[in-house]
C-alpha positions in Angstrom: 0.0 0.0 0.0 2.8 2.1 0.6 3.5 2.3 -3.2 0.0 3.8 -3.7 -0.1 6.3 -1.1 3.2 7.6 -2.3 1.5 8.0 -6.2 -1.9 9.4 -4.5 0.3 12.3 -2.9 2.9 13.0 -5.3 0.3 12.6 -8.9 -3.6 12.3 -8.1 -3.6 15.2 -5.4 -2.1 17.9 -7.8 -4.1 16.8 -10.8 -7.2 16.7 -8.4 -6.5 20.4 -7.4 -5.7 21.4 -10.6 -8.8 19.7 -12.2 -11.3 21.4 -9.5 -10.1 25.1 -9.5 -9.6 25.6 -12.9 -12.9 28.1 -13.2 -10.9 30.5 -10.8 -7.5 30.6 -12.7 -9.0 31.2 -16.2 -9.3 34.7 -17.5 -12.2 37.0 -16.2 -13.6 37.3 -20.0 -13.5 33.4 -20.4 -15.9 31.0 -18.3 -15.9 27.5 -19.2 -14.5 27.6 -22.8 -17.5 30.5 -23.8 -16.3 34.2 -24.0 -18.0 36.6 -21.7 -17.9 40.6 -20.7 -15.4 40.9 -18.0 -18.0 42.1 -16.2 -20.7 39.3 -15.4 -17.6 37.4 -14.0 -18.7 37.8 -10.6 -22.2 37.8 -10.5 -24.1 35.5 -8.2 -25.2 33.0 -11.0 -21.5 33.1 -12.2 -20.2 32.3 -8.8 -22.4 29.8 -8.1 -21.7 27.8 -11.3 -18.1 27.7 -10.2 -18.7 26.6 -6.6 -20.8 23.9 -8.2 -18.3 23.0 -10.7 -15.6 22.8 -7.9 -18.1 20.5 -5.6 -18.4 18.1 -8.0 -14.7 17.5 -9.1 -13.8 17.3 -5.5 -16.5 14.2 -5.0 -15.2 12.8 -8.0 -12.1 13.1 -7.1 -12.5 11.2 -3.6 -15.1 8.9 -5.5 -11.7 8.2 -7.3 -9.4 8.0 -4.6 -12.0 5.2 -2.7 -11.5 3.2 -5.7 -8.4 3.5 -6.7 -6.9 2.4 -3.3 -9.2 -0.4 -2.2 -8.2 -2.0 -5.2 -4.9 -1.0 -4.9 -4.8 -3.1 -1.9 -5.2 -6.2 -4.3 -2.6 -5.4 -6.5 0.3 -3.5 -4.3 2.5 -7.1 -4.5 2.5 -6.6 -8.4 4.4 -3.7 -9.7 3.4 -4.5 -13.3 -0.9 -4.4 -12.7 -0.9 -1.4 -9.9 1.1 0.5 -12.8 -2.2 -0.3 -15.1 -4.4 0.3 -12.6 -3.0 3.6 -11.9 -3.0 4.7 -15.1 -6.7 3.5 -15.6 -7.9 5.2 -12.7 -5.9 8.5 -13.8 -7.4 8.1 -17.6 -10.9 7.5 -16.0 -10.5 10.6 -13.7 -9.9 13.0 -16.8 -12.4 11.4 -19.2 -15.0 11.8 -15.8 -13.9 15.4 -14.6 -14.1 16.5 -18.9 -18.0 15.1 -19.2 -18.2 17.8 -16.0 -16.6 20.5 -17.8 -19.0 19.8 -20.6 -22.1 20.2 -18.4 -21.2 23.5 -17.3 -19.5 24.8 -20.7 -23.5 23.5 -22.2 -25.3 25.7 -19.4 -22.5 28.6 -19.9 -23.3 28.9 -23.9 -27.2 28.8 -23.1 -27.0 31.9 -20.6 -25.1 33.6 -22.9 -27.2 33.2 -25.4 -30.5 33.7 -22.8 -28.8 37.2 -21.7 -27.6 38.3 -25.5 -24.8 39.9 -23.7 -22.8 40.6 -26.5 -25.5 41.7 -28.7 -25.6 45.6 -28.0 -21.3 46.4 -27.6 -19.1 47.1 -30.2 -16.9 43.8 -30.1 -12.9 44.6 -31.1 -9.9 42.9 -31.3 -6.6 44.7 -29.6 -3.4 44.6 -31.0 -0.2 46.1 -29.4 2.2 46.8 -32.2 5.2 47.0 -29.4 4.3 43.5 -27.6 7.2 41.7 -29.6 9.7 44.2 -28.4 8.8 43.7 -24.9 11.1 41.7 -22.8 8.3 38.2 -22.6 10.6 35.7 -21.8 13.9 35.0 -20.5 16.8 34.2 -22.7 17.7 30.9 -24.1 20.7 31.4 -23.0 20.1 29.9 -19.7 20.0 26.2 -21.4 23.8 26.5 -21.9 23.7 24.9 -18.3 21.8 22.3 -19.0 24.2 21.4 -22.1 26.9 21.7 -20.0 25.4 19.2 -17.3 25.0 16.9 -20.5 28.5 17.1 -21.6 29.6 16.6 -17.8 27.8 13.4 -17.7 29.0 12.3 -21.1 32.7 13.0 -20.4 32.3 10.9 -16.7 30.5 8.0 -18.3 33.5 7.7 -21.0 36.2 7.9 -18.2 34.0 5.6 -16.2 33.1 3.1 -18.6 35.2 0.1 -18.1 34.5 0.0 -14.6 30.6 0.3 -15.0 28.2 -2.7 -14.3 28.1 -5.2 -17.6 24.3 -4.6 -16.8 23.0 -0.9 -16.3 19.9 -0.4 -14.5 17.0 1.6 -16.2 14.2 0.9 -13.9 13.6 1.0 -9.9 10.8 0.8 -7.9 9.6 2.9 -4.8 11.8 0.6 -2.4 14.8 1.8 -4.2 15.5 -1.7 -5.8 16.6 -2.6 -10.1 13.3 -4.1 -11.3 14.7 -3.7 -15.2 18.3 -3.9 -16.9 20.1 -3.1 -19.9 23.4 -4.9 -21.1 26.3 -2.4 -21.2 27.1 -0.8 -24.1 28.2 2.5 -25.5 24.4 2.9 -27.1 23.0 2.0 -23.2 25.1 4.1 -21.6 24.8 7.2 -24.0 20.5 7.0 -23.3 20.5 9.7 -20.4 22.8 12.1 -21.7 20.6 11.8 -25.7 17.7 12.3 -23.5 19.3 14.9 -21.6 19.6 16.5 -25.0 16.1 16.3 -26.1 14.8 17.6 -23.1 16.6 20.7 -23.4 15.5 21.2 -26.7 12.4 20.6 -26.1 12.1 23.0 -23.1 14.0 25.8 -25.4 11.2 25.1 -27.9 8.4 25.7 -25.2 10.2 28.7 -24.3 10.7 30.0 -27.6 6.7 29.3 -27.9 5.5 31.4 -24.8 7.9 34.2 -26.4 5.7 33.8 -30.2 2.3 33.0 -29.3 -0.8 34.8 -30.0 -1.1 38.2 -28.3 -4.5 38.2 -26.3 -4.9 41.4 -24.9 -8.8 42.5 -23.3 -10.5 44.9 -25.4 -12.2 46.3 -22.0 -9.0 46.7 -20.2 -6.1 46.8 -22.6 -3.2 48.1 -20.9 -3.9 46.4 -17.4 -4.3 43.0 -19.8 -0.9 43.4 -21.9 0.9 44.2 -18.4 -0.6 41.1 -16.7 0.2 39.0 -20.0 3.8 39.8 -20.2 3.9 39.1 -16.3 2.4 35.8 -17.3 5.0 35.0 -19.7 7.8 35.9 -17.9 7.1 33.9 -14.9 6.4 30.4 -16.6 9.7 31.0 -18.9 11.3 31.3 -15.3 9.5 28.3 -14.4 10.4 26.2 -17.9 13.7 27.1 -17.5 13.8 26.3 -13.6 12.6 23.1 -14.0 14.3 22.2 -17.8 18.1 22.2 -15.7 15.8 20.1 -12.8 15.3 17.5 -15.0 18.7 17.2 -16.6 20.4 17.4 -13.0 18.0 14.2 -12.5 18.9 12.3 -15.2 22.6 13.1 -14.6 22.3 11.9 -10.9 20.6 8.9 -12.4 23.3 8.4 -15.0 26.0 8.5 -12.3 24.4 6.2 -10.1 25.7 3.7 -12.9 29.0 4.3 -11.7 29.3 5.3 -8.4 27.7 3.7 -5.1 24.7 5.6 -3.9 22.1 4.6 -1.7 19.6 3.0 -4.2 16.8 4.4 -1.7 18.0 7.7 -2.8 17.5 6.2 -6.3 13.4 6.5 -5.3 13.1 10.0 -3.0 15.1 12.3 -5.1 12.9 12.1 -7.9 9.9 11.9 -5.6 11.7 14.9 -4.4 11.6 17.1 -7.7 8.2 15.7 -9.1 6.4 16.9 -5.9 8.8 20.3 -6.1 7.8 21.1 -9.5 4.3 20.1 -9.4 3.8 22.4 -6.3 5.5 25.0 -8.5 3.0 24.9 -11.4 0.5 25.0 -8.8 1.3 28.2 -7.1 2.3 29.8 -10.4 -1.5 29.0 -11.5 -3.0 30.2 -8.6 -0.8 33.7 -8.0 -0.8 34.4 -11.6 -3.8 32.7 -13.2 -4.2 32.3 -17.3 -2.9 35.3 -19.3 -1.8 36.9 -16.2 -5.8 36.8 -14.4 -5.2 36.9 -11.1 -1.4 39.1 -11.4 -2.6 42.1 -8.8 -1.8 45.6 -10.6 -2.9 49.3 -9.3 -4.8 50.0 -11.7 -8.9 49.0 -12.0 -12.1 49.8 -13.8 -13.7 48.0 -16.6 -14.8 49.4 -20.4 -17.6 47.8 -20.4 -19.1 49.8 -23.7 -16.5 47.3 -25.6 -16.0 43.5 -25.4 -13.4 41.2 -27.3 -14.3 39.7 -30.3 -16.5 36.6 -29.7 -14.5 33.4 -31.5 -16.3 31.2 -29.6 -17.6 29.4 -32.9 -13.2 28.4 -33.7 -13.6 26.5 -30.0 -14.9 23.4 -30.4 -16.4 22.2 -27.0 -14.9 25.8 -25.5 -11.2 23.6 -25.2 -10.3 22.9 -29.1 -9.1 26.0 -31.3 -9.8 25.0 -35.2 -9.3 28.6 -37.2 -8.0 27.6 -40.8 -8.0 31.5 -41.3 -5.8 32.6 -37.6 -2.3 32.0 -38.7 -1.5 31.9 -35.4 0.2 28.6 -34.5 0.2 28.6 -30.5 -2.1 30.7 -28.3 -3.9 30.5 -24.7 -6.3 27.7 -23.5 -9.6 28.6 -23.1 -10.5 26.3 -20.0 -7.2 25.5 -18.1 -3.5 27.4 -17.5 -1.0 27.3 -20.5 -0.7 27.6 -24.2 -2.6 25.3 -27.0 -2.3 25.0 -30.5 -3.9 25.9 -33.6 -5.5 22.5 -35.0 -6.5 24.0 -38.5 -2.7 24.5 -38.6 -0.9 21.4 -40.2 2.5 22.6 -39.2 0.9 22.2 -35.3 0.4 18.4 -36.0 3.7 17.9 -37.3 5.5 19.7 -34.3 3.3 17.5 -32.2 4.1 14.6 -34.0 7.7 14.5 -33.7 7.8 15.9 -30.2 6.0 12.7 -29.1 8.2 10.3 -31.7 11.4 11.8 -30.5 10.3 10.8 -26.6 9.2 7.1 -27.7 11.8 6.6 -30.3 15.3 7.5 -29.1 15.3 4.6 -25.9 14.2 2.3 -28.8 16.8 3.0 -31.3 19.4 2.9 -28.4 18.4 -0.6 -27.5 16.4 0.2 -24.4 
């Protein structure tokens, strides 16, 4: 049981918190996946939607939790079937918690289309022509760390190799023991610092993205909005990069636990360690900062309301999917949830998704893993 306590605290509580409080860390003209005037957001009916909405995650959620450890009782002796169950329990959780969402994003279209509250304001669309020469992320320069980290590793494992294990461990479980093994070779051995590599890419590419995505500034509020959405940028690049040289540092301490003796119950915390350090991370960030910058406080108030932003609601399908054949924009802001999405009437999107996801199943395959 110990096993599933440890994966009920360190995964299903931070996807359970995340799931139930979306509503409150979305933007203030956005209310499940429909566009609204920024100021309806807090009216009682609003409020009481998301109260609702919240209830009724949180008993799913411990609905979830009931099940998912009395039968992990039954399966705690077999690594193998509580890693299925797990992952059932987590894919049921989402598909349960998204038939919610749908509920509520149903009832939100039908009140805005009972109040007409878009009918009689001028609807814009507000473009900054300075927002690209703002300062919205921080440099990519900060990776050169985690490529040296990379080139640290590789140049220890070469100096290190003869005296490695002929069999290198790739898999522990949460008592710290080898439950999988590779045979030694310079492919094996090179698997961490490759992946090591991609990681970094990859977390230069999502930083690159937060810098180039749509600009979504508030036609009711534009300067508070592009203040609070460069905020918003700047503190997840922080957090990208933060965590990006995390990772790396974990796969390196991984990497040299191949060739020097550490405490193989280290080899289970430390990453228990970082997951539950980054997770928390995401979390505050979400709830101090909010989507596009939502809940970032600034000194400035007041609301336009003679204006509202352009209603796109008919490019989102089910309030979560963006399908604009005529936006070239390739990334921009979720509608329900915190982070970026992409364009799906964009084929270039697909590819990028594509190889992102080929790239992480591929390269421990072609090494021999």
């Amino acid at each position: 049981m110990n096993t599933f306590y440890i994966l009920l605290l360190v995964i299903m509580v931070p996807v359970y918190l995340s799931m139930m409080f979306i509503p409150y860390w979305t933007r203030r003209t956005e209310s499940f996946g429909v566009s609204i005037p920024e100021g309806v957001y807090k009216t009682e009916e609003l409020r009481g939607m998301r109260k609702k909405y919240v209830l009724l995650t949180a008993m799913l959620s411990i609905a979830v939790t009931i099940i998912f450890l009395v039968s992990g009782s039954s399966f705690a002796a077999d690594e193998q079937k509580a890693s299925i169950l797990f992952s059932g329990v987590v894919l049921g959780y989402v598909i349960l918690s998204f038939l919610i969402y749908l509920v509520f994003h149903r009832k939100m279209k039908l009140l805005k289309q009972n109040n007409k509250w878009s009918a009689a304001k001028s609807q814009l669309v507000v473009i900054d022509t300075a927002f690209r020469e703002k300062k919205l992320t921080y440099s990519n320069l900060w990776f050169v760390l985690s490529f040296l980290i990379v080139l640290v590793t590789v140049f220890i494992t070469f100096q290190n190799y003869q005296s490695m294990p002929d069999q290198i461990p790739t898999k522990y479980n949460f008592d710290g023991e080898v439950t999988n093994w590779v045979d030694k070779s310079y492919r094996s051995v090179l698997v961490m610092p490759i992946m090591q590599v991609y990681l970094t890419l990859l977390f230069i590419f999502i930083n690159t993205m937060i810098a180039k995505a749509k600009q979504q500034v508030s036609a009711e509020n534009p300067e508070e909005s592009m203040y609070k959405n460069v905020v918003f940028r700047r503190r997840w690049s922080a957090y990208i990069i933060i965590t990006g040289t995390a990772v790396v540092l974990l796969f390196a301490f991984i990497q040299l636990s191949t060739i020097y003796p550490i405490d193989t119950q280290l080899m289970a915390i430390i990453p228990l360690i970082l997951t539950i350090g980054l997770v928390s991370g995401s979390i505050i960030l979400s709830i101090t900062t909010g989507q596009g910058g939502s809940r970032v406080k600034t000194t400035t108030t007041g609301v336009n309301g003679a204006v509202l932003d352009r209603d796109d609601d008919r490019y989102w399908k089910l309030g979560m999917f963006y399908f604009n054949p005529n936006d070239p924009s390739l990334f921009l802001e979720k509608r329900f949830g915190v982070g970026w999405t992409i364009n799906l009437a964009q084929p270039i999107g697909w590819v990028i998704f594509i190889v992102i996801i080929g790239l992480a199943a591929g390269i421990p395959f072609l090494l021999g893993m």
